[in-house]
Each structure stands twice: as structure tokens, then as C-alpha cells.
C-alpha positions as CSV (number, residue, x, y, z in Angstrom):
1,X,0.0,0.0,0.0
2,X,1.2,3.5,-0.7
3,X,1.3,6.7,0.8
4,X,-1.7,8.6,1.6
5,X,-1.5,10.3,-1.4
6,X,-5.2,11.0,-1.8
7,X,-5.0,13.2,1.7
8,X,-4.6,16.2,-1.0
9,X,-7.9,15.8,-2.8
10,X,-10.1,15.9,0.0
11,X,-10.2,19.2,-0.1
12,X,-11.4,18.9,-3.5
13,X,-13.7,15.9,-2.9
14,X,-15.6,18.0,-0.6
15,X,-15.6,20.8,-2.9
16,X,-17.3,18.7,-5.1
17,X,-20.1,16.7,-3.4
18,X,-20.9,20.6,-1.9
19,X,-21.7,21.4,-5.8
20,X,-23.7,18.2,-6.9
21,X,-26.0,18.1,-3.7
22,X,-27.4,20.8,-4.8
23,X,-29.2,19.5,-7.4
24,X,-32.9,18.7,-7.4
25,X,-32.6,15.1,-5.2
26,X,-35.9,15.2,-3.5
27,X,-36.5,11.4,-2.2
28,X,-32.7,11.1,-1.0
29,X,-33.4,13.7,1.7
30,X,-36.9,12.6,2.2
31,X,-36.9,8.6,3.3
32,X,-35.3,7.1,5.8
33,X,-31.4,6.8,5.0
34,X,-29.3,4.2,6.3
35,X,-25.8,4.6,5.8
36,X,-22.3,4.0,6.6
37,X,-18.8,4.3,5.6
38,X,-18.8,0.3,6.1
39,X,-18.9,-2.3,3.6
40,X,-21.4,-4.5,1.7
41,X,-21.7,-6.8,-1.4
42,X,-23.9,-6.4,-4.0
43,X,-27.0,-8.3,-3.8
44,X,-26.5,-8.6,0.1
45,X,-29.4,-8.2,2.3
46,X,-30.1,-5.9,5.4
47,X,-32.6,-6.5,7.5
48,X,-35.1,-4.5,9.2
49,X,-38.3,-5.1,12.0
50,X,-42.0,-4.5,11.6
51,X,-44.2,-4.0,14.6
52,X,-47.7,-5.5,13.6
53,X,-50.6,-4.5,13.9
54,X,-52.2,-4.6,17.9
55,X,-56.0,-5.6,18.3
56,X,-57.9,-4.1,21.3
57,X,-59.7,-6.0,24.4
58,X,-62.0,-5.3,26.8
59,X,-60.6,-4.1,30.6
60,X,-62.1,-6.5,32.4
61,X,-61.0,-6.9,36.8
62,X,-59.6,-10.5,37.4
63,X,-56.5,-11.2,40.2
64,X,-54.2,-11.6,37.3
65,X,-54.1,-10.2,34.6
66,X,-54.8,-11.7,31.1
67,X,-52.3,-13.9,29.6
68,X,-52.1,-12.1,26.4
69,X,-50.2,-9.4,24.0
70,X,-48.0,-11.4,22.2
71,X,-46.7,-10.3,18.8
72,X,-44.8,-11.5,16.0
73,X,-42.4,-9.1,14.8
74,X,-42.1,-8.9,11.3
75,X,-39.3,-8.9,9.7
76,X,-38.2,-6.7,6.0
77,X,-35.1,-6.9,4.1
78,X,-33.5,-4.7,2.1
79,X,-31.3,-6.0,-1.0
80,X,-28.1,-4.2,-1.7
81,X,-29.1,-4.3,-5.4
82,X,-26.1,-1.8,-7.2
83,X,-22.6,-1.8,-6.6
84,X,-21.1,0.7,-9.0
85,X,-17.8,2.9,-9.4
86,X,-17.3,6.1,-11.7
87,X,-14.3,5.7,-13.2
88,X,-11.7,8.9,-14.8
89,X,-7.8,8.4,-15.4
90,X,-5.0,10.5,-16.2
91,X,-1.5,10.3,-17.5
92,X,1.9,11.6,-17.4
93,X,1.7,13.2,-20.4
94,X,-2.0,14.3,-20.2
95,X,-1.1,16.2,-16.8
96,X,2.0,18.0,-18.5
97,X,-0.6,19.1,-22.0
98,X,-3.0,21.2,-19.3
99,X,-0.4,22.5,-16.8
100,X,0.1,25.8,-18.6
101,X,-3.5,26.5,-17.8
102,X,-5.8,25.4,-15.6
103,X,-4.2,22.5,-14.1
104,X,-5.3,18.9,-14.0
105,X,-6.2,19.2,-10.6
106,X,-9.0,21.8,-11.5
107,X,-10.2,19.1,-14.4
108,X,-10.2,16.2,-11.7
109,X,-12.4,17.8,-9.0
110,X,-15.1,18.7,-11.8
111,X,-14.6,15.2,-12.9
112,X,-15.4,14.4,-9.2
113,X,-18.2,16.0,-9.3
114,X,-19.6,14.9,-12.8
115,X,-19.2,11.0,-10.8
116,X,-20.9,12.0,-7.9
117,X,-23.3,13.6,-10.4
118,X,-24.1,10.2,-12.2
119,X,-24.5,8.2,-8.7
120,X,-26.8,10.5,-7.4
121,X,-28.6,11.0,-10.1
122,X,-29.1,7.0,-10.2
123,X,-29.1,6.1,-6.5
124,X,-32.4,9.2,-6.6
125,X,-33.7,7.2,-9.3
126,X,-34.1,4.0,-7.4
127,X,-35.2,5.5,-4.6
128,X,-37.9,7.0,-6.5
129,X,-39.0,3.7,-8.7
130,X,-38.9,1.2,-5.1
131,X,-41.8,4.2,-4.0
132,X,-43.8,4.0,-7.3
133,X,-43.7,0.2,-6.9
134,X,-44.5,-0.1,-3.4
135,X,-47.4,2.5,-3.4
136,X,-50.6,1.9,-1.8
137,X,-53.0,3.9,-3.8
138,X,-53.2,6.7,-6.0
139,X,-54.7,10.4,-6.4
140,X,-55.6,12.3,-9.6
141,X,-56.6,11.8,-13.0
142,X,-53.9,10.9,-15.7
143,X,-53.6,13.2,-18.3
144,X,-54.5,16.2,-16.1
145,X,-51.9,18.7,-14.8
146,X,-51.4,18.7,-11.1
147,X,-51.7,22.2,-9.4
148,X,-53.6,23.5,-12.3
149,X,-54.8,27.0,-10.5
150,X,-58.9,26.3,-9.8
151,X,-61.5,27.6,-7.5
152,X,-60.1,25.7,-5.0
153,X,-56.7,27.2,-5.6
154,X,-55.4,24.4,-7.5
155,X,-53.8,22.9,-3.9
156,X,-56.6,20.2,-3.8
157,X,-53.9,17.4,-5.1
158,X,-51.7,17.7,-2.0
159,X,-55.1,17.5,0.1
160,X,-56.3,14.3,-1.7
161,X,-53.0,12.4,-1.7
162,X,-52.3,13.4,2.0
163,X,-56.0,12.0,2.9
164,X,-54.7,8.8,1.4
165,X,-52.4,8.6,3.4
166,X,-54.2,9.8,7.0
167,X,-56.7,7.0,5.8
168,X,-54.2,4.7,6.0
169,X,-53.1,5.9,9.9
170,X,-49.7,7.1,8.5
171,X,-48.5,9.8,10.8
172,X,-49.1,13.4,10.1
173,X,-45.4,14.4,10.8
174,X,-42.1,13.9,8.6
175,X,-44.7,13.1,5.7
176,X,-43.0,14.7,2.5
177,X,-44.5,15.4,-1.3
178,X,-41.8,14.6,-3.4
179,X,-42.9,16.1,-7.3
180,X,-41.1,16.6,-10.0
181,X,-40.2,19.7,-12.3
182,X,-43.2,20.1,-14.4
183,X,-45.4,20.3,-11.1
184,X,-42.7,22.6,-9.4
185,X,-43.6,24.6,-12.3
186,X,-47.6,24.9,-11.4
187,X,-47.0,24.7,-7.7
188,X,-44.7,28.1,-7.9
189,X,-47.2,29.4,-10.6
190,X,-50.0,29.6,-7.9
191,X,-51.6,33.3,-7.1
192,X,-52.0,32.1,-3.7
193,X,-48.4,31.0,-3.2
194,X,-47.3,34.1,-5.3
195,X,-48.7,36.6,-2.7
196,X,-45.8,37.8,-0.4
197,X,-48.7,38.1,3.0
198,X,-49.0,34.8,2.8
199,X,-46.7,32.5,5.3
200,X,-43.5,31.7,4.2
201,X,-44.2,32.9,0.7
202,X,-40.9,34.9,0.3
203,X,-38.7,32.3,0.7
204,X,-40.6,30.2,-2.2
205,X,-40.4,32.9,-4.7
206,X,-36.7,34.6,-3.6
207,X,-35.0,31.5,-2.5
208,X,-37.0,28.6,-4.4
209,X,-37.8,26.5,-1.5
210,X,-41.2,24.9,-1.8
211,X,-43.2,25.7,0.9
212,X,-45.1,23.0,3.1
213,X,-48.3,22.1,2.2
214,X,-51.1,20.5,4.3
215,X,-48.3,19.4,6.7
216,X,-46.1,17.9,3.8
217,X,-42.5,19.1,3.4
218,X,-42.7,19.6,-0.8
219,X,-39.6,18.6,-2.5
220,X,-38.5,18.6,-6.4
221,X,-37.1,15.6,-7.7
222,X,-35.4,15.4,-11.3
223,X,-36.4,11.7,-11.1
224,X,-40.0,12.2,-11.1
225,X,-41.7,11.4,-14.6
226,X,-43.8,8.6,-15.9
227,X,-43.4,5.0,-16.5
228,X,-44.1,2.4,-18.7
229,X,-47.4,1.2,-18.1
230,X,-48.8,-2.8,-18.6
231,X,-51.9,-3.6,-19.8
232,X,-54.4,-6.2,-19.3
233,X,-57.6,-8.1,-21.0
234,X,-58.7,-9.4,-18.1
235,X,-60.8,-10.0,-15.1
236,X,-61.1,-10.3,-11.2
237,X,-62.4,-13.9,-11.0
238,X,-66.0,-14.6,-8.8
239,X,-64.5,-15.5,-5.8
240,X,-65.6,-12.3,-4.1
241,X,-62.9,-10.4,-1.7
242,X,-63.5,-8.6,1.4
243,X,-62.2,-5.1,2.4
244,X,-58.3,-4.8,3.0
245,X,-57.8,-7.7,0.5
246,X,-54.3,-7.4,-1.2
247,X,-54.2,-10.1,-3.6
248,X,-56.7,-11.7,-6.2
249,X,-56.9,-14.5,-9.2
250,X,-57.1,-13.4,-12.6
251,X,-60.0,-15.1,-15.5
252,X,-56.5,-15.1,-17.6
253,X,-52.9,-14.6,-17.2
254,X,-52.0,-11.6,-15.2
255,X,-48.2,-11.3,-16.9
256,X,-49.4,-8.5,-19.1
257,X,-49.6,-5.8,-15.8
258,X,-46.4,-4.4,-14.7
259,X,-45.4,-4.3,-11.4
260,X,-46.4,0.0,-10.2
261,X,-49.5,0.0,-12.2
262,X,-52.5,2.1,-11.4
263,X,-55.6,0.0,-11.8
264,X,-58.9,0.2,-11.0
265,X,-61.8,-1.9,-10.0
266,X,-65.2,-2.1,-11.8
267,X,-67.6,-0.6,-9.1
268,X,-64.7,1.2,-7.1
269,X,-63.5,4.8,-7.6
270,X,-59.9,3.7,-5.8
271,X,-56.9,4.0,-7.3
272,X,-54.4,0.8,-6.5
273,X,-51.2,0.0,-7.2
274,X,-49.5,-2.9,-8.6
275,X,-46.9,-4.3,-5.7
276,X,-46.7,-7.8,-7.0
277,X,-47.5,-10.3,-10.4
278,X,-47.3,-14.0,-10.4
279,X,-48.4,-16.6,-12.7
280,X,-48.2,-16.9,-16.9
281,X,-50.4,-19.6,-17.4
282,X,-54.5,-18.9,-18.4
283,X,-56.1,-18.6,-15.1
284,X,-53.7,-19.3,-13.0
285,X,-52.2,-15.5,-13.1
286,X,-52.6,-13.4,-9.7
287,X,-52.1,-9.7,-8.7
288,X,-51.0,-8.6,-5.4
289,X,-51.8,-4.5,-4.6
290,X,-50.3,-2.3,-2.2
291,X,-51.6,-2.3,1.9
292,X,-53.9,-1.9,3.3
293,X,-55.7,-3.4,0.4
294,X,-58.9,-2.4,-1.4
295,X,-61.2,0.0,0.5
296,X,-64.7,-1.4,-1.4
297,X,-65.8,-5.4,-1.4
298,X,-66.1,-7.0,-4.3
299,X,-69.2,-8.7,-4.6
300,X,-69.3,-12.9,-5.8
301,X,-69.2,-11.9,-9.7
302,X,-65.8,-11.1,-12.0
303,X,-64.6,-7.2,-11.7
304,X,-63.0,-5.7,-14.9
305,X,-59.4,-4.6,-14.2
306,X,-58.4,-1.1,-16.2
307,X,-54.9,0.2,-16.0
308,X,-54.6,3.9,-15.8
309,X,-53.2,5.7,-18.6
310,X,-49.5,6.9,-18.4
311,X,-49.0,10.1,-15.9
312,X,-46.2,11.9,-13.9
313,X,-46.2,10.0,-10.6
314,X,-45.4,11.9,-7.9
315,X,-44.6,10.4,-4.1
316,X,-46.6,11.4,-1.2
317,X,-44.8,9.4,1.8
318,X,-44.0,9.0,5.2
319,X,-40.0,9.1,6.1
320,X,-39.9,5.9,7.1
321,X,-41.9,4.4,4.1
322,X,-39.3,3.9,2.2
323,X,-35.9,3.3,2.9
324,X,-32.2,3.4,1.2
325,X,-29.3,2.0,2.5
326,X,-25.9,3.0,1.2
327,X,-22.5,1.3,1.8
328,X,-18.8,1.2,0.2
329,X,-18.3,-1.6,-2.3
330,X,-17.1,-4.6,-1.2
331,X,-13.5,-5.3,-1.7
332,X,-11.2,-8.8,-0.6
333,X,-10.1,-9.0,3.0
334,X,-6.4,-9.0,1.4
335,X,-7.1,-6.0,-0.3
336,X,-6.6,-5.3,-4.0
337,X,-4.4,-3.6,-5.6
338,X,-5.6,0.1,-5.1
339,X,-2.5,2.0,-3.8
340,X,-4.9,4.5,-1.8
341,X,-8.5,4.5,-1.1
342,X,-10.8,6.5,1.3
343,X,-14.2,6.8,2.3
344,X,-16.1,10.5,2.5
345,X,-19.6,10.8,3.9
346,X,-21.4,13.5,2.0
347,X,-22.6,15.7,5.1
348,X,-25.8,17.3,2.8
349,X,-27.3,13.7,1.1
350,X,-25.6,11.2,4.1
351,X,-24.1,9.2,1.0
352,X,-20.9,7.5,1.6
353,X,-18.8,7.6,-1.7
354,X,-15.6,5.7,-1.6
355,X,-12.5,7.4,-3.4
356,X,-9.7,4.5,-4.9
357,X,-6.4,5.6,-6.9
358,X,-4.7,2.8,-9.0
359,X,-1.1,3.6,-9.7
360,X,-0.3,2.0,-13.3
361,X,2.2,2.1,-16.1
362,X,2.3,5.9,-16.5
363,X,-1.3,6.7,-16.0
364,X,-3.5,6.6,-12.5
365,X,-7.1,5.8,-12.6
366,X,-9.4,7.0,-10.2
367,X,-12.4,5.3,-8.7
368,X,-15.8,7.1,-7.5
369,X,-18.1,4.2,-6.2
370,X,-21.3,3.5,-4.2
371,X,-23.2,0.3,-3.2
372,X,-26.8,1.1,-2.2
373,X,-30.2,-0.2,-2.3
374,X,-33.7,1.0,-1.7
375,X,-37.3,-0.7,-0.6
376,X,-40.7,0.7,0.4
377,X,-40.8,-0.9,3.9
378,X,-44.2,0.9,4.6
379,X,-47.2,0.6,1.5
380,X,-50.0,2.3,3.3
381,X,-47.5,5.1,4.3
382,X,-46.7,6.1,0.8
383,X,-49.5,7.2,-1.8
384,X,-49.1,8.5,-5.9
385,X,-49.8,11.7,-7.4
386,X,-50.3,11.1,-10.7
387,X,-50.6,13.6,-13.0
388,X,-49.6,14.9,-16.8
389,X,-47.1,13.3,-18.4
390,X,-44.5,15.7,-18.1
């Protein structure tokens, strides 16, 4: 191993994760973040508890008291699904062309920052697609632009997703509305929000911080846009299913619906979401929907299934809904044959980004690299806004 010869970029490091975390990363600040400088390999699991749910009982006298409240803990895991490195080199001759000018120690802290760049872009990204797949309903119409200015002031999407989400018993506090650009624009656009009397207002139109809105902390996310949507030919089979029902058979295969799909019911207004497919043989297909399930029976008689149209989707969610974990990649106990390497925690995002210089034949190569993973752990605490497609 070589000298700590990477001691004299930190300087620049930081310098450079101080200008990419900027950028519009809603969900990364929103969910619940586990991370460390330590060590994990891709497709490794971490896991995490779930309290169930607690049923009531009468308060009844008695010399002892009853021999009950015994839970099962539930248990979630959470899959280390990426392990990825940015790489950039230089060589001898390469740093000699730019010294006149500029310097290659300029170019390499923008190249920093162009690698943390691309692995927060993409670690934002998944965070963003494990909350559209792990959804528990939906809110709006598809096609139509959320915050559009109406009678109502055009903030009557934040009310209905948030009611989603009350229904459900998620809590009213750390709840965030993560949108994307497109309904940043409409949101800001508002006469309302515009008015300098109103709370807070300033800092939305001087600064560009989105303002809270029925208790949710708004936050712009370039990841937010639409999906590519399933489709289905299909029906709910006769069986019948009982409120908070989560999975159903299909009259024919189900392998047509993609997992995050908004469907309906025939006969219920409710807006689900796709969690779960299995089976690709004629009526043997089912579909499994986000908790706590549908909010209307369905009567002994086959239901048409209709996926909604392709639309922005927007996250409504509680922090710990959804959760991402971020480690270093995982390297050989020996070692390899890095010649320096060290580990930076990000103190805006919390992302640990691991920093490796190879020393070779007249050229060094440079290593920015992340290992993360993200899951809705929650599904009645995070809710859609769909929307235009943007």
C-alpha cells in the first residue's frame, strides 16, 4: 500500500459533493437513510423489524391479569441491489498538456463532481421507482396537470394524496410530497403561493424553497416522470374479496400488468397500485396491490381490471416508508491492488462515496463508487400523485 497520497484531494472531494448536492434530489433527503462508511456486497441483504398490527380487548377486573399481547415481529429486508464505481484516469503526459493553464487538478475535481453527479442521479432514481412500486393507492386523473390553479386554488392534489395517506393511519409528521419539475412549475405558478402576505411565501419565490403544504415538506425531484405502463384483457375472478384484500386471481394470465401499475376496479373509484404479479399460465395468473388493500368489497361476480393511462407520478410518503441504504463496495479482505483509497460521507445527502487511486504504467485511474439499495418498507404510508405526463 502507498502513501496517503489521496490526503490532498479531499479538499477537492468535498468541494465537489458541496456542488452536486445541490441539485434537485428530492426522495434522498426525504426517506429514511441508512448509511455508513462500512462495507457491503452487492445483492446482500439488510434487515429490518416490523411491529404488527395490535387488536384491542376489553378491561375486564380478574386477580391476574390476562395472559395475552403477544406479537410476532415482522421482519423486512433490504437488498443491496447496485454496486457501481465512476471511473476517470490520467496520464503523465495528459497532466504535462494542461499544466500551462488550468491544471489537472481543476479538471479532476469537476470530474469528481460529474461521478458523484451520475451516482446520485441514479441512487435518486431507485429510490424514486422502489416508492412507485411499493405504493398503496393513488390520487388524480392521468392526463390532467397537477396544481392547475382552480376555485379551490389548485392545492386540492396535496389535500387528496395526503387524505390517502391519513386514511391509512400514517403519521401526520415527517410526511413529505416529493414532485417533480413540471409540477414545481404549477406549484410556484400559484396566485396564492405568489402573494408575499401569505406565510413563508418569500422564501418560495426569492430563494425557491417549496413551501409545506397540508403538513407535507414539498420537495423537487429530477427523477419524477412517468413510467411504462402494462396492460391487461382481463378480469377479477367470482370469488368475491372482502375489504383490505391485497391479492386476487385473474379469469386469464395476469403477466401483461407491470409491477407499479395504477388500476382500477369495476364498481370502485380507488386508485391501486401494482406491488406484486405471479403466474403466466390462463387462469392461474394473480395480482397482489399495495396495503392496506382495497377500500370497497367485491361482490361474488368477476370485476373488470383497467390500467390507468400513463401520468407523472409523484410520491406522497412518510419518512420511514421507504428506505435506502448506502454502503462502500465490497472489496477482498487482502485487499486489492488500489494504492490508496478512502471513504467521505457526503454531510448534505448522508451518501458515503468511496475514493480509490490505481497507480499503473504511466497513468493513474481514479475510482468514485457507491453500493446502495432502496425498498418501500411501509405501503399504506406512501401514496401517488399522478398527474400529466410531463
Amino acid at each position: 500500500m502507498g502513501t496517503n497520497t489521496l490526503t490532498s484531494l479531499i479538499p477537492d472531494l468535498y468541494e465537489a459533493m458541496d456542488t452536486v448536492a445541490r441539485e434537485l434530489t428530492g426522495m434522498i433527503p426525504s426517506v429514511t437513510l441508512n448509511a455508513s462508511a462500512e462495507r457491503a456486497a452487492k445483492d446482500s441483504k439488510i434487515r429490518s423489524f416490523v411491529a404488527p398490527a395490535a387488536a384491542s380487548e376489553d378491561a375486564a377486573a380478574a386477580q391476574l391479569p390476562p395472559d395475552t399481547g403477544a406479537q410476532t415481529i415482522g421482519t423486512n429486508y433490504l437488498t443491496i441491489a447496485k454496486s457501481k464505481v465512476v471511473p476517470f484516469q490520467w496520464t503523465g503526459e495528459e497532466q504535462l498538456q494542461v499544466a500551462p493553464g488550468h491544471g489537472h487538478r481543476a479538471m479532476q475535481r469537476d470530474q469528481i463532481a460529474q461521478a458523484i453527479r451520475t451516482l446520485v442521479n441514479e441512487i435518486e432514481v431507485d429510490t424514486w421507482l422502489a416508492g412507485v412500486k411499493g405504493s398503496s393507492r393513488a390520487y388524480g386523473a392521468a392526463g390532467t396537470k397537477a396544481f392547475t390553479y382552480a376555485a379551490g386554488g389548485g392545492l386540492t392534489d396535496a389535500a387528496g394524496v395526503r387524505r390517502i395517506l391519513v386514511d391509512n393511519g400514517c403519521p401526520t409528521t415527517d410526511t413529505s410530497l416529493v414532485i417533480g419539475t413540471w409540477e414545481g412549475m404549477n406549484l410556484r405558478s400559484q396566485a396564492t403561493i405568489q402573494n408575499a402576505a401569505d406565510a413563508g411565501a418569500v422564501a418560495l419565490r426569492q430563494q425557491g424553497i417549496l413551501l409545506p403544504l397540508g403538513g407535507m415538506a414539498v420537495r423537487e425531484s429530477a427523477a419524477v416522470t412517468t413510467r411504462t405502463i402494462g396492460s391487461v384483457a382481463a378480469t377479477v375472478d367470482n370469488a368475491g374479496y372482502a375489504v383490505g384484500s391485497t391479492t386476487f386471481t385473474m379469469t386469464a394470465a395476469a403477466s401483461a400488468i407491470v409491477v407499479g401499475d395504477v388500476i382500477t376496479f369495476a364498481g370502485d373509484a380507488n386508485q391501486y397500485v401494482v406491488t406484486a404479479i405471479s403466474g403466466a399460465s390462463q387462469n392461474a395468473g394473480t395480482i397482489t396491490i399495495g396495503k392496506p388493500g382495497i377500500k370497497v368489497a367485491m361482490s361474488a361476480a368477476t370485476k373488470a381490471v383497467t390500467v390507468v393511462a400513463i401520468a407523472n407520478r409523484n410520491l406522497a410518503f412518510h419518512r420511514s416508508g421507504i428506505q435506502l441504504a448506502l454502503r462502500a463496495p465490497a472489496v477482498p479482505e487482502e485487499g486489492d491492488s488500489a494504492d490508496d483509497r478512502t471513504v467521505l460521507t457526503d454531510p448534505r445527502t448522508g451518501i458515503s462515496f468511496e475514493f480509490a487511486m490505481y497507480k499503473q504504467y504511466r497513468r493513474v485511474r481514479y475510482e468514485v463508487g457507491a453500493a446502495w439499495g432502496a425498498e418501500t418498507m411501509k405501503q399504506d404510508f406512501v401514496a401517488q400523485l399522478i398527474g400529466l405526463t410531463g
